[in-house]
C-alpha positions in Angstrom: 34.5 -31.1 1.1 35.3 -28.8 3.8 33.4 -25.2 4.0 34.2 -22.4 5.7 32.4 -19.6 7.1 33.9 -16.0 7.4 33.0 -12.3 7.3 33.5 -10.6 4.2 36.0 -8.0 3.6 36.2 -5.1 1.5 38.2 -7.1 -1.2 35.3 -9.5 -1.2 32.7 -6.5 -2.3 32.2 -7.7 -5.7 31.7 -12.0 -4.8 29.3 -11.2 -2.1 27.0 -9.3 -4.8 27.0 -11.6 -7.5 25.0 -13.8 -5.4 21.1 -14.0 -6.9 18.1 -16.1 -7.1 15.3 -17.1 -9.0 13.3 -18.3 -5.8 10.1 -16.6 -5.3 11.2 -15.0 -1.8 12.5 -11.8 -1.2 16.3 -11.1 -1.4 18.8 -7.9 -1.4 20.0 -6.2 -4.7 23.1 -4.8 -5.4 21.5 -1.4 -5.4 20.3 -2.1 -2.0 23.2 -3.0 -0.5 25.1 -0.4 -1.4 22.9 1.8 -0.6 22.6 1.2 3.0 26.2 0.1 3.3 27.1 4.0 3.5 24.2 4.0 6.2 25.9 1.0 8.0 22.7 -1.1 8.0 24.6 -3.3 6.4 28.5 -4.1 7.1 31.4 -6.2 6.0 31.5 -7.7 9.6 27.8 -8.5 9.1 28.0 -10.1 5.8 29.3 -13.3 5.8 30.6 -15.8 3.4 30.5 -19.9 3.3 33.2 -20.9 1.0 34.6 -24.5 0.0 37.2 -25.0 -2.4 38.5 -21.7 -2.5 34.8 -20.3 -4.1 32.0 -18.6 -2.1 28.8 -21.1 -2.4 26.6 -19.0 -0.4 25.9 -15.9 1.4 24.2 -14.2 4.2 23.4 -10.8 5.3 22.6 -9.4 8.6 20.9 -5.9 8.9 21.3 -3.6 11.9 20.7 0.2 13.0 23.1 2.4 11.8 23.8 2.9 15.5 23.9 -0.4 16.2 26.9 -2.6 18.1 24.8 -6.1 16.5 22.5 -6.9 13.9 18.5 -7.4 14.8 17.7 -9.3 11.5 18.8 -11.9 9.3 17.9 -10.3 5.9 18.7 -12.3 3.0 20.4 -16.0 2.7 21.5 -17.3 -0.6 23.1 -20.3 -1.5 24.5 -21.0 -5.3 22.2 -22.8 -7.3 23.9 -25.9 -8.5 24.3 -26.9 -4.2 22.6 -30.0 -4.2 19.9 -29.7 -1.1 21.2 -32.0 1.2 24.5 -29.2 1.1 22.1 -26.5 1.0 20.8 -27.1 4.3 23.8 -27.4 5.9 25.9 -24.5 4.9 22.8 -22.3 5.1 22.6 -23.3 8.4 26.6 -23.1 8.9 26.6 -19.6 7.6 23.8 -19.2 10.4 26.0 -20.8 13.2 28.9 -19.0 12.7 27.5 -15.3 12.1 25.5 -15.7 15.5 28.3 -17.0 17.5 30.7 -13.9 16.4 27.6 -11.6 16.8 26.8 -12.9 20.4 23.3 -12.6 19.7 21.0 -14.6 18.1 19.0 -12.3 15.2 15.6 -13.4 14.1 15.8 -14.4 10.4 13.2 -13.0 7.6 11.8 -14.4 4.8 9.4 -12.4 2.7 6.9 -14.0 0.5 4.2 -13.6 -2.0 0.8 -13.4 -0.6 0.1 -16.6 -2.1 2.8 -18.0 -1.6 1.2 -21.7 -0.4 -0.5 -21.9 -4.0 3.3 -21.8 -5.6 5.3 -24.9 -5.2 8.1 -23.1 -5.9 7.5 -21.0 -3.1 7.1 -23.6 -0.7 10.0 -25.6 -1.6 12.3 -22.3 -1.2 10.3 -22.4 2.5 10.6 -25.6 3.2 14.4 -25.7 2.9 15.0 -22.4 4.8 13.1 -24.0 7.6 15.1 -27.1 7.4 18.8 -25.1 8.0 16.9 -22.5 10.8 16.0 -25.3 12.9 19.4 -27.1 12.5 21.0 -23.6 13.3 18.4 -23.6 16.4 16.2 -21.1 15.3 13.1 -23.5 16.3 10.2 -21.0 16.3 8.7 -20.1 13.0 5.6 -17.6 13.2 4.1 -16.6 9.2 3.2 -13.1 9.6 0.9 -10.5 7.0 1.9 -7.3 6.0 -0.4 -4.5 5.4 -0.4 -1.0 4.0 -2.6 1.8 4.1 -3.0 4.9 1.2 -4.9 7.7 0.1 -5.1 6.4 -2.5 -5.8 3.3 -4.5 -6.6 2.6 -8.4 -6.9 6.0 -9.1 -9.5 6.2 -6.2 -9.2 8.1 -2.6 -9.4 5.8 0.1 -11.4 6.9 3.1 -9.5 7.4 6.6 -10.9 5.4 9.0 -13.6 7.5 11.3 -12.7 8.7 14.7 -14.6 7.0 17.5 -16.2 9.4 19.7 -16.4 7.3 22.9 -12.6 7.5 22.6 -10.2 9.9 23.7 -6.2 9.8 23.4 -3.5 11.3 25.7 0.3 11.0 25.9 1.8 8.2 28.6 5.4 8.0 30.2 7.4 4.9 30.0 6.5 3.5 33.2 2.7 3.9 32.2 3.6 1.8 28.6 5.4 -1.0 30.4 2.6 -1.5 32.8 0.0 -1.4 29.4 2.4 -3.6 27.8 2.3 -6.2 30.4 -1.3 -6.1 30.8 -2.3 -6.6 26.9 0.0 -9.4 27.2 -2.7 -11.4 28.9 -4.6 -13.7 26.2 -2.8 -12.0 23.5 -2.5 -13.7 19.8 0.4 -12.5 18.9 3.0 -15.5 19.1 6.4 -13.3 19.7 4.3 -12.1 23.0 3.3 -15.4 23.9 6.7 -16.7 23.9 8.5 -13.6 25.3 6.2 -14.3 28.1 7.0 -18.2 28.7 11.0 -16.7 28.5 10.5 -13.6 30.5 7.6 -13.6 32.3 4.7 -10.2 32.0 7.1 -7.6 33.4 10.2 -8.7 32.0 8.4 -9.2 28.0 7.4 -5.6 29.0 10.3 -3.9 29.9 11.8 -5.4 26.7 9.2 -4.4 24.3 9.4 -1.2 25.5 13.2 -1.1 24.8 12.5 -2.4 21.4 9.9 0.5 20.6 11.9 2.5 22.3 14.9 2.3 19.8 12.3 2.2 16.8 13.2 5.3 14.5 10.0 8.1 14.6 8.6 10.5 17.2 7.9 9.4 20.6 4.9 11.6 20.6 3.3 9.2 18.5 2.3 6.7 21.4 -1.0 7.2 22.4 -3.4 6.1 25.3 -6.6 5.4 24.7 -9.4 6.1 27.3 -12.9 5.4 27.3 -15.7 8.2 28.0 -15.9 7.4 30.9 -12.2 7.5 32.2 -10.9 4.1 32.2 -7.7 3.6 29.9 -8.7 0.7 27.2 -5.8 0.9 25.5 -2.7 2.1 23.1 -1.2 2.8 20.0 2.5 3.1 19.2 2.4 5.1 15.5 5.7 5.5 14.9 8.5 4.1 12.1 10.1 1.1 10.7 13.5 1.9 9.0 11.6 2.6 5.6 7.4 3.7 6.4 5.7 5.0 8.6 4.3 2.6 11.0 1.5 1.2 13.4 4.2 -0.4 15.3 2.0 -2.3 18.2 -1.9 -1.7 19.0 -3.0 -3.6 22.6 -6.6 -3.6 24.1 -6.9 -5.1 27.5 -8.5 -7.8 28.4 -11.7 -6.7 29.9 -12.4 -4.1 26.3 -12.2 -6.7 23.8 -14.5 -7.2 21.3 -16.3 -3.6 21.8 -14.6 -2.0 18.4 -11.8 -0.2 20.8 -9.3 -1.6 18.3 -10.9 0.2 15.0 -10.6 3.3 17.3 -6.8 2.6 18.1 -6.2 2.4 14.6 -7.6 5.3 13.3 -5.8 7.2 16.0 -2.6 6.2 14.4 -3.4 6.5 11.2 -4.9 10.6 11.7 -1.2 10.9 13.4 0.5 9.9 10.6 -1.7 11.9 8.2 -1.4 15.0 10.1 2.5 14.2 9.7 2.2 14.2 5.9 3.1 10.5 5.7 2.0 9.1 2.6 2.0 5.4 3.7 1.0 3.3 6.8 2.3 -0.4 7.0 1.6 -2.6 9.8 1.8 -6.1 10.0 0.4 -9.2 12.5 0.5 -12.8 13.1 -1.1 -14.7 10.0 -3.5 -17.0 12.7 -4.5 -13.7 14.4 -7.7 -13.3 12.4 -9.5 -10.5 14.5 -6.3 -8.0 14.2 -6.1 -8.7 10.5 -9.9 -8.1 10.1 -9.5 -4.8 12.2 -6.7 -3.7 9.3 -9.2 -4.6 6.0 -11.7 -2.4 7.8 -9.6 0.1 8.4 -8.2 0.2 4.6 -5.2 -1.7 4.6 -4.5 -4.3 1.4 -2.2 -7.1 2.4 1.3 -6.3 0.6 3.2 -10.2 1.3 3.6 -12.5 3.4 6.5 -13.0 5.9 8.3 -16.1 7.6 10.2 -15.1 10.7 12.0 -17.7 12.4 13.1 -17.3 15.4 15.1 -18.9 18.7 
């Protein structure tokens, strides 16, 4: 039977929110949507409907800056529960098709998990599927990603901040100074989205567009920082600044030639003592799942993993 795929309209408000799950991922409430609706994070013309005899059978939603003239993620995907899975698949990955093609770009897509989410075969299976329709919509890339957050305060017990390091010291930086750091943290990184923006872009050009992207990141821009050794020498940065919801350690780079002399533990308690002095009562952060020595630099610094998160992207 045929299916088509369309944005939603005002009229179809009330179809577009009856759509749940029981699949152990992450999906967007009622509440939610409405709530950020009258924030345009999410719009009618970003909302979009597969529907095949006259009924909606699934649902996506795109989420954007308020600002925004296209989406920058694919947020939540749902498709009705009797689908068998060969359909599944395919209108998933319709619904993925046509809402990129009227966008003219191509968002990455999000899937959040539990932590231990490979121990649940439920889990996996609501995975596996959503990898099956990205990669026939072309979203090839999947990277698995751990998010962290930091406290005061955990069980009823203070956590500690993270102590200064002294052979450290931190000023501001203007753009032109970021891009260049950008470019040069680049080399040997293990962070897969760098990796590949380099392949596509090359060192300057996966630069200038990270800094574009941080850029338009909500928060102060006075929360960038450049580290320096005692001695003079720049080892590094930290961009503290926001996601949409919490305060954020958005990116953290050492070059090449200062890693593995603790400069990252440093970086990170920089951004955290920004935040504090800010009054923010949360820090999240995340990083690649495979890049053990960033996600051992967060447990010593205090942060608990919070989920896990699939990102597929082009």
């Amino acid at each position: 039977m045929t299916v088509a795929f369309r944005a939603a309209t005002e009229d179809d408000r009330e179809a577009l929110l009856a759509f749940s799950t029981s699949e152990p991922v992450a999906w967007i409430g009622p509440d939610r949507y409405r709530a950020e609706s009258g924030t345009d994070n999410y719009r009618p013309e970003w909302s979009w409907l597969a529907v095949r005899d006259g009924r909606p059978v699934a649902r996506a939603l795109w989420w954007g800056g308020t600002d925004a003239a296209a989406p920058s993620t694919l947020d939540d995907l749902l498709v009705a529960p009797d689908v068998t899975d060969d359909d599944r698949v395919s209108i998933a990955a319709g619904l993925i098709t046509a809402g990129t093609a009227a966008f003219g770009v191509v968002p990455e897509w999000i899937v959040d998990v539990a932590v231990d989410w490979h121990d649940d075969p439920a889990a996996v299976a609501a995975v596996s599927w959503r990898t099956a329709a990205a990669r026939s919509a072309g979203l090839g890339r999947s990277t698995e990603r751990v998010s962290v957050a930091w406290t005061p305060e955990r069980a009823g017990a203070p956590v500690p901040m993270p102590s200064q390091t002294p052979a450290l010291r931190f000023r501001a930086g203007d753009d032109d100074e970021f891009a260049d750091l950008f470019a040069r943290v680049a080399v040997g990184s293990l962070d897969a989205h760098t990796v590949a923006s380099v392949d596509e872009l090359g060192p300057r050009g996966a630069a200038a567009d990270d800094l574009e992207f941080y850029r338009s990141l909500p928060g102060s821009r006075d929360g960038w920082r450049v580290a320096l050794d005692a001695d003079g020498p720049v080892v590094g940065f930290v961009l503290a600044t926001r996601t949409a919801y919490d305060a954020a350690i958005s990116f953290i780079g050492v070059l090449p030639q200062h890693r593995g002399r603790g400069v990252v533990d440093g970086l990170l308690a920089e951004g955290l003592r920004v935040h504090a002095e800010a009054g923010e009562p949360k820090v999240v952060g995340t990083t690649d799942a495979a890049n053990t020595p960033m996600r051992r630099a967060f447990e010593r610094a205090g942060f608990v993993v919070t989920k896990r998160r699939i990102v597929f992207e082009r």
